[in-house]
N, C-alpha and C positions, 0 to 999 in steps of 0.2 A: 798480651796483657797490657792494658792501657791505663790501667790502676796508679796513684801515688806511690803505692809502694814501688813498681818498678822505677818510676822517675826517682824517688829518695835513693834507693839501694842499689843500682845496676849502674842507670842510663848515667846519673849526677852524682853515686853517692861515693859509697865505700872504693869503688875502681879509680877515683880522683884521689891522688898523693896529693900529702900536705905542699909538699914542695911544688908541685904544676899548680896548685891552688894558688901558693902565693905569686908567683910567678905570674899569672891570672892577673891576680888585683894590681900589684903593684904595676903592668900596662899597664891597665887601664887610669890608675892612677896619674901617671905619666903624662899619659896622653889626652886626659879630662885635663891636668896642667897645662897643657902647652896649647890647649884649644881657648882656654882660659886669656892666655896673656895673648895669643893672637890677636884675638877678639878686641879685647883692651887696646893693642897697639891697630888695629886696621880702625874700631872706631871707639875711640875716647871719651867718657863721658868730662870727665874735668881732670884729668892726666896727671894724677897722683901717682908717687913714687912707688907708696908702700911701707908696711913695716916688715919686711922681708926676714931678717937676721932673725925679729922676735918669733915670731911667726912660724918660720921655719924651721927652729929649735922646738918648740912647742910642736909641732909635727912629728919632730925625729923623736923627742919625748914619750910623746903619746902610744907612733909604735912602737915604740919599745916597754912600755908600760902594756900595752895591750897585747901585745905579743908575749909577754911572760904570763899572764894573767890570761889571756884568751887564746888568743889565736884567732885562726876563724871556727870559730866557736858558735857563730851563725851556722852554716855549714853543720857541725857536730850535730845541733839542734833540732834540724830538718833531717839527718838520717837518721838520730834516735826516734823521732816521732815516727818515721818512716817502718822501721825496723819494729818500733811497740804497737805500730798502727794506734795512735793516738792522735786525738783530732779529729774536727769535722768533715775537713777535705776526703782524709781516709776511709773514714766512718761509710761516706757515702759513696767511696768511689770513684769518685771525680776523676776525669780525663787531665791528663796535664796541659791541653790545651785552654781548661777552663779554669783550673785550680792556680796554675801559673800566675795570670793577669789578677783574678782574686786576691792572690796573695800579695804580689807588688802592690797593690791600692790597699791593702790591710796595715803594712808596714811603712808605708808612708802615712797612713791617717795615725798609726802608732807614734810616731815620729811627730806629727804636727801635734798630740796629744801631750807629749814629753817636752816639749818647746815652749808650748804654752806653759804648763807646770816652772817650767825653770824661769817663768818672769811673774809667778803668781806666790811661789814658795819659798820664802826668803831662804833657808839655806839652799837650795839649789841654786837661784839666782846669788848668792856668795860667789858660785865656782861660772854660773855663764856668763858674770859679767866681766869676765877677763875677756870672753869673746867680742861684748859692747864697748872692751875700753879702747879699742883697737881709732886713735883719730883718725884713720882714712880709711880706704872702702875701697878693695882691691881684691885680686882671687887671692892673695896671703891671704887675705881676714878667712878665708873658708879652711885654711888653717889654725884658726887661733883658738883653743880649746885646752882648757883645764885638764889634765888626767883625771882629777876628780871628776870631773862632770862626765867624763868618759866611762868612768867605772861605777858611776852612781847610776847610771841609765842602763846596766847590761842587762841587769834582772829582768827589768819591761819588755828590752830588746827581745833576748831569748824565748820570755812566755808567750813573746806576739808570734815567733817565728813556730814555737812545739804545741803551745794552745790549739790551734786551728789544722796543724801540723801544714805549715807550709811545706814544699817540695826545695830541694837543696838547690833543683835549678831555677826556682822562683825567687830564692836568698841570695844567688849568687848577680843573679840580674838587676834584681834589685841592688845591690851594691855596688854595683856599676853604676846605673843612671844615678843611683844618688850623690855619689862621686861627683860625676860630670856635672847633675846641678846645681848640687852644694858650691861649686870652683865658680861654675859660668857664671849664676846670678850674683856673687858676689865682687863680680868682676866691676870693675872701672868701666862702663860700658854704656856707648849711647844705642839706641835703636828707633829707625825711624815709626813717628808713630802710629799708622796704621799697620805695620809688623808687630809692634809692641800692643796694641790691642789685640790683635788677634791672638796672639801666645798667650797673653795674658787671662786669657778665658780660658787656659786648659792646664796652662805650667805657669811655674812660678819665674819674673823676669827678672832680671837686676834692678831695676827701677821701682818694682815694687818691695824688691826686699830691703833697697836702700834708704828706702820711708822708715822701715822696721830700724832701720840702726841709727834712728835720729837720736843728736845729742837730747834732744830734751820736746814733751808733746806727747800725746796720745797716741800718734802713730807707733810708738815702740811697741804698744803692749798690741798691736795688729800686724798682719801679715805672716803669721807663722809660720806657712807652708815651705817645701822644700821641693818636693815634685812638681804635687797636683795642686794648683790654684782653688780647686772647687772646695778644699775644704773650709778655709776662710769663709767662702760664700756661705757656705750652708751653716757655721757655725757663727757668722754674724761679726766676724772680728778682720773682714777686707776694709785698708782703706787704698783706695785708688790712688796711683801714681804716674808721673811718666817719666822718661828722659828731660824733659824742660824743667822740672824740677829739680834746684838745688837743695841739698841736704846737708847739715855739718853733723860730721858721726861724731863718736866717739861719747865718753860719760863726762858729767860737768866734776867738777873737783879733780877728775883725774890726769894726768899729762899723761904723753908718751913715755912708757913702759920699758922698763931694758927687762932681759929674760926673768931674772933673781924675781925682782920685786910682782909680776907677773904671776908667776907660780907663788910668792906669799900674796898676792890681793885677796883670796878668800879668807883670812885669817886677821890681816889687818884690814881692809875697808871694808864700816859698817852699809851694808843694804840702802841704799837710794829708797 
């Protein structure tokens, strides 16, 4: 049986404990971190410290906010789909060899969809601009997110993963790479620029996301992507970058951030 439903309920689904699941992520979590600052420390783009303490409370925050409230709840998503046989993947069949990759490049364009949104929607950009207020550009900032903003995107999250019925091992993959390149491209990081060209036509690099966290320009409201670079292209909102480019991040009116005032910015600061 090469059906979804085997991949949702056998191979990936119900036989995976909550606990080896998190166990899972948090590696990988880990270790998307530590490739992160490597990276940063072997090549530098302008050798910023960080907002580290903020940053990192906002992460311990987050799962703990999302872990009472979710869990891996991705994961849940993809074996209910699984199990109701809901969604197109199932409908038709689909090999998990083909349904897999489908499904990573469906919840990444979901994602670049939801990015966009949160710099076009003023109350949602209330809670992502605590991510923008970040003045440096380091693998912390891949940490720096609102609970709110976390809990306001689940709904999308979820119907992208049961809609289509991705397979629990397509969800789980996908939260790894996105892990790793949520952390790397936010990294402090130079790359030389024929390397940087070439990635940059297929993923999304540091250099180009670091245009996206400009204090102030049109570059912000471009570059949305998180994985795949292609989406930008086709949707008309890339603006080209490289390592030679200097960038000053951060939002204008705002200074550096202690935890407290962080978690109130969506409540007190009105929308740029």
């Amino acid at each position: 049986m090469t059906t979804l439903a085997r991949w949702g309920d056998s191979r990936y689904g119900a036989h995976v404990d909550e606990a080896r699941l998190q166990a899972v992520r948090g590696a990988v979590f880990v270790a998307a971190l530590a490739l992160g600052v490597l990276l940063q420390r072997l090549t530098p783009h302008a050798r910023l410290r960080g907002s580290w303490l903020v940053n990192g409370s906002l992460a311990a925050i987050n799962a703990a906010v999302l872990g009472v409230a979710c869990g891996a709840c991705g994961i849940t998503a993809a074996r209910w789909a699984a199990h109701a046989r809901i969604g197109v993947l199932h409908w038709t069949g689909a090999p998990a060899w083909a349904a897999i990759p489908f499904s990573i490049a469906g919840l990444d364009l979901v994602s670049y969809g939801w990015h966009r949104a949160t710099h076009r929607v003023p109350l949602l950009w209330r809670f992502h601009q605590v991510h923008h207020s970040d003045p440096s550009f380091t693998v912390s900032t891949g940490l720096r997110f609102h609970p709110g903003e976390l809990l306001l995107s689940l709904p999308l999250r979820l119907s992208a993963v049961a809609v289509p019925g991705a397979p629990a091992a397509a969800v789980l993959v996908f939260e790894g790479v996105f892990t790793v390149a949520n952390l790397v491209e936010h990294g402090d990081i130079a790359m030389p620029r024929r390397m940087e060209d070439a990635l940059g036509r297929v993923v999304v690099t540091p250099a180009l996301h670091r245009c996206h966290h400009t204090r102030s320009g049109a570059a912000r409201d471009t570059n949305f992507g998180t994985i795949l670079s292609v989406w930008d292209r086709w949707f008309a909102t890339r603006t080209g970058c490289d390592s030679t480019v200097r960038v000053q991040t951060g939002l204008r009116g705002i200074p550096a951030l202690g935890l407290g005032r962080a978690l109130a910015l969506p409540l007190s600061q009105r929308p740029e």
